[in-house]
N, C-alpha and C positions, 0 to 999 in steps of 0.2 A: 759166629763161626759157622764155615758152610758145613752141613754133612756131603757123605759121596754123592747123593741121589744130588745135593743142588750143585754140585759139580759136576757131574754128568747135563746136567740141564743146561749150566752154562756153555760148559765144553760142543752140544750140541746145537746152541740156540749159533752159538759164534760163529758156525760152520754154516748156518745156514737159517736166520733168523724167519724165514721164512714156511719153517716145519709147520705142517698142521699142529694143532694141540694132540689129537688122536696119534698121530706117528711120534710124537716127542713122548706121550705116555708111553706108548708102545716100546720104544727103545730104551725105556726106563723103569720098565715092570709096572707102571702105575693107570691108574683107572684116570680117566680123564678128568673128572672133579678133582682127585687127588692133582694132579701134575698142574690143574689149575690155578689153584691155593696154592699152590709152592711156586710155582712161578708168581702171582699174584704179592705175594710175601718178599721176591726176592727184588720184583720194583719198591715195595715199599719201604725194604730198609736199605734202596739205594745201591745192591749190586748188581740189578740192571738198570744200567738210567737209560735206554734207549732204543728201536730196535730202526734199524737203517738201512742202508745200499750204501754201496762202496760205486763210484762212479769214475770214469776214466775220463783224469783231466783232456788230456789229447783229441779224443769225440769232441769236445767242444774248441779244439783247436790252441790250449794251451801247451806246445810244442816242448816249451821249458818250463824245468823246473830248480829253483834255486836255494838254497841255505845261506841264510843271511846272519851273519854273527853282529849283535849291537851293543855300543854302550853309549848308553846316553851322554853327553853332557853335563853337567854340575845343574842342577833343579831344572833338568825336561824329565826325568823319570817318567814319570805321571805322564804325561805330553806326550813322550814316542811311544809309551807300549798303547794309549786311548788310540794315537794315529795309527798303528799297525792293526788293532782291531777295527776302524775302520777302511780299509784297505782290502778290499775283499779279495784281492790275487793274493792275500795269505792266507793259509788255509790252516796253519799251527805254530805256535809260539811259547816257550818254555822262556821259564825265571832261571834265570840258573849261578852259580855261584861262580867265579875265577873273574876275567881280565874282563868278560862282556857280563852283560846283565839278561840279555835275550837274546834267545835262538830262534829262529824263526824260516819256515818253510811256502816260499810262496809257487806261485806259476802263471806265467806269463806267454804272451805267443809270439814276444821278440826280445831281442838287446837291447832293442829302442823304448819296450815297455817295460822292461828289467831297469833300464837305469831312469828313467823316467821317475818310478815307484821309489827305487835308492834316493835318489836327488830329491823329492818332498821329504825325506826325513835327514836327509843331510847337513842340514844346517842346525839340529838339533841334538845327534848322535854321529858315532864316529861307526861305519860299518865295513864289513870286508862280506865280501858276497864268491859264490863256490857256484860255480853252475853241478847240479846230478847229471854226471853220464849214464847211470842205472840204479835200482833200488836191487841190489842181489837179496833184502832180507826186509819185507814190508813191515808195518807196524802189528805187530801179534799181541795177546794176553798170553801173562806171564803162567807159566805151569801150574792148574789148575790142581 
């Protein structure tokens, strides 16, 4: 269980994983040995796994971006979701329960690379694909 202090840590590190240790103490009343060990502590039991950049597909000229609903097949299970993680224009992919099996979020820099990527797994999975007109609400952590 977090205390405040390591929700404050998270809360601040997400905003800007880039804080010095010195300013991260500082916004959290703590000496910076202290705020080191607790950060230290909250990689090791796994509630930071990471610390990253967020990068704009688009800079790299990936212009689209797609939602691809999947269901496998009768015995590709295995097969389509290994071939989606190989596929490096997906960028995330959920298990998920009802009509499809995987949800999946790629990006591409045309139609012709959009159906291109559908059609290697098409013969495996039945898919329906949604181009994003805008993200009004990005991927957040839930209320700290």
């Amino acid at each position: 269980m977090l205390d405040e202090v390591d929700r404050q840590i998270v809360g601040i590190l997400a905003g800007n994983a880039r804080i010095s240790l010195k300013e991260l103490a500082a916004q959290v009343n703590l000496s910076s040995p202290s705020a080191s060990e607790r950060l230290k502590r909250l990689e090791e039991r796994g509630v930071i796994r990471a610390f990253t950049i967020e990068v704009e597909p688009q800079a790299f000229g990936y212009t689209l971006q797609a939602i691809v609903r999947i269901r496998p097949r009768p015995g590709h299970f295995l097969r389509v979701q290994q071939m989606v993680g190989e596929i490096p224009q997906f960028s995330e992919c959920d298990k998920v329960t009802g009509d499809d099996c995987l949800i999946a979020r790629l990006h591409v820099r045309s139609i012709d690379e959009l159906d291109e990527i559908v059609d290697r797994i098409g013969d495996k999975a039945e898919t329906n694909t949604v181009i994003v007109k805008s993200q009004p609400l990005q991927r957040r952590l839930p209320p700290l």
